[in-house]
C-alpha positions as CSV (number, residue, x, y, z in Angstrom):
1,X,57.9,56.1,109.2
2,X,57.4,59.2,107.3
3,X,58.5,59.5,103.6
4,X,58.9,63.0,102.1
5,X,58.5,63.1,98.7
6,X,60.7,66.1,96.8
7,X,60.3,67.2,93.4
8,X,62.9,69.0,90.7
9,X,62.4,71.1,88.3
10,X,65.3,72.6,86.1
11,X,64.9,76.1,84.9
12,X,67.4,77.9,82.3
13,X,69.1,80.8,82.7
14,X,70.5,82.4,79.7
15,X,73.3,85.1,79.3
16,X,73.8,86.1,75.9
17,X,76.9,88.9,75.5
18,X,76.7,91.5,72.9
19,X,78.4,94.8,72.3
20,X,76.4,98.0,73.7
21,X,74.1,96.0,76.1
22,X,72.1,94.5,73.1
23,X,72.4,90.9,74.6
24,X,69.9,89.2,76.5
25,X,69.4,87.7,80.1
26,X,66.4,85.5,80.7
27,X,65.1,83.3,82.9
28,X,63.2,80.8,81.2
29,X,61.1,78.1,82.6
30,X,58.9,75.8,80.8
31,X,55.2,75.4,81.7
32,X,54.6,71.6,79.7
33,X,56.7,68.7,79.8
34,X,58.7,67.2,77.2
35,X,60.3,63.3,78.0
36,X,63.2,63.9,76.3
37,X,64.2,60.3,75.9
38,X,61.8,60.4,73.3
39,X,64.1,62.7,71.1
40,X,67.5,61.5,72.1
41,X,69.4,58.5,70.2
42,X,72.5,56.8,71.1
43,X,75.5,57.3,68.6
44,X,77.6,54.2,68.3
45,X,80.0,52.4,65.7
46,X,77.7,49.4,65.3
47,X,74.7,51.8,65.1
48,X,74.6,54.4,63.1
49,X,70.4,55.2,63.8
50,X,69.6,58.8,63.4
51,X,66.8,60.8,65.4
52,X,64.4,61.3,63.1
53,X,62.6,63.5,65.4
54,X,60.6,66.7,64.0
55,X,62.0,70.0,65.5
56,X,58.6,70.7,65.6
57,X,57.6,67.9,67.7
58,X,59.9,68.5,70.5
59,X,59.6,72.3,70.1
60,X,57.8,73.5,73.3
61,X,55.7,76.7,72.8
62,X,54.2,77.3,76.3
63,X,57.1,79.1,79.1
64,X,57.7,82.1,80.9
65,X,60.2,84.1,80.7
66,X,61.5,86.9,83.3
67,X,63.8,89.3,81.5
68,X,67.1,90.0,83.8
69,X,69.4,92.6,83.7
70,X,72.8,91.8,82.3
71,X,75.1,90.3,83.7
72,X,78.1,90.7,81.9
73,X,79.2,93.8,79.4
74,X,82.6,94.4,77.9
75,X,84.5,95.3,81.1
76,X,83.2,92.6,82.9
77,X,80.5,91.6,86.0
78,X,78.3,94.2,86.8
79,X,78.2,93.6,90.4
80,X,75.0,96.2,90.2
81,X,73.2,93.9,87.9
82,X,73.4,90.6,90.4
83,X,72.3,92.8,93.2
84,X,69.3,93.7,91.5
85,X,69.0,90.5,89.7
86,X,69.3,88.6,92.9
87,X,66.9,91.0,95.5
């Protein structure tokens, strides 16, 4: 029996809206890996433990980022855009 073996990887797409086309559309995806259990805390009414994670720490410095075409402007989807965006 044959086991395959598949792998995820999440990558983030931002679309930031602005007046006059000044927002931003990336793609970004991260080239080192963070575990972010290691950052994250559970908030509850017994336990009141903070994160006392540095922002340095968990900031990664090392990704790409593919600059897209927007998306969005003020009177809407630019259907244009998402062709391009998409070919």
């Amino acid at each position: 029996m044959e086991v395959n073996a598949q792998q995820f990887k999440a990558i983030a797409n931002v679309e930031s809206i602005l007046p006059n086309g000044m927002g931003r559309s990336p793609i970004v995806n991260t080239m080192e890996e963070k575990d972010y259990k290691a950052y994250t805390s559970v908030q509850a009414d017994k336990d009141k433990t903070r994160n006392k994670s540095e922002r340095d720490e968990i900031r990664i410095r090392n990704y790409q980022e593919s600059k897209l075409l927007n998306l969005y402007n003020i009177a809407g989807i630019r259907l244009r855009n998402i062709a391009v965006t998409t070919a």
